[in-house]
C-alpha positions in Angstrom: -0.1 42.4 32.2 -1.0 45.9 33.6 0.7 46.0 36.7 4.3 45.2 35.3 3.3 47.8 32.3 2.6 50.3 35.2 5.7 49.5 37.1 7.8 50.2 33.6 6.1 53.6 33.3 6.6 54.3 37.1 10.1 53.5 37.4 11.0 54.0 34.1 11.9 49.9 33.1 10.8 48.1 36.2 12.1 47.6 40.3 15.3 47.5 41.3 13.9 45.3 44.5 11.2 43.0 44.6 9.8 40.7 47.4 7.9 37.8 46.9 6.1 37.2 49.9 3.0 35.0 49.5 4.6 31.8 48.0 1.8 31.3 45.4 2.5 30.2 41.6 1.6 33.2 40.0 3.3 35.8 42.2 6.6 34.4 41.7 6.9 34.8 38.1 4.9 38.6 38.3 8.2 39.1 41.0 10.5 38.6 37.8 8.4 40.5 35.2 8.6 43.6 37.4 12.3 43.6 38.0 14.1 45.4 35.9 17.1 44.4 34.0 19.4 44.7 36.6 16.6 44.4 39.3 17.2 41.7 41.9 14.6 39.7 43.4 14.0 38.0 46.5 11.7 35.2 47.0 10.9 34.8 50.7 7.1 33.2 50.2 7.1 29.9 51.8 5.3 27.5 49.3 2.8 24.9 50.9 2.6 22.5 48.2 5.3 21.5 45.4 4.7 24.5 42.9 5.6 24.7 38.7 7.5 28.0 39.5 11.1 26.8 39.8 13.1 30.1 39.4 16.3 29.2 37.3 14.2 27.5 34.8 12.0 30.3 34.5 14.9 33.0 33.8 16.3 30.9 31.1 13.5 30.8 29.2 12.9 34.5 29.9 16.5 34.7 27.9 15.6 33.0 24.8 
């Protein structure tokens, strides 16, 4: 994806902070591909309807 390329080349391996604000499906998973390694991110996007994105699922399978 471009943007998290760009945010690797801009802060040289990705956020240290980032907000999820909008609560939608694909936004919270872009949150966690822009972090960085030790980046922490905070998901404060109210979703309307049940959603696929469940975080600690999501950052196992990041891990394997």
């Amino acid at each position: 994806m471009e943007v998290v390329t760009k945010i690797n080349e801009l802060t040289g391996g990705g956020a240290d902070v980032v907000f999820e604000c909008i609560g939608n499906d694909k936004t919270g998973p872009l949150a966690v591909e822009l972090a960085g390694t030790a980046g922490k991110v905070v998901i404060v996007g109210i979703y309307e309807k049940e959603s696929s994105f469940i975080l600690t699922v999501y950052l196992l399978q990041r891990k394997l």
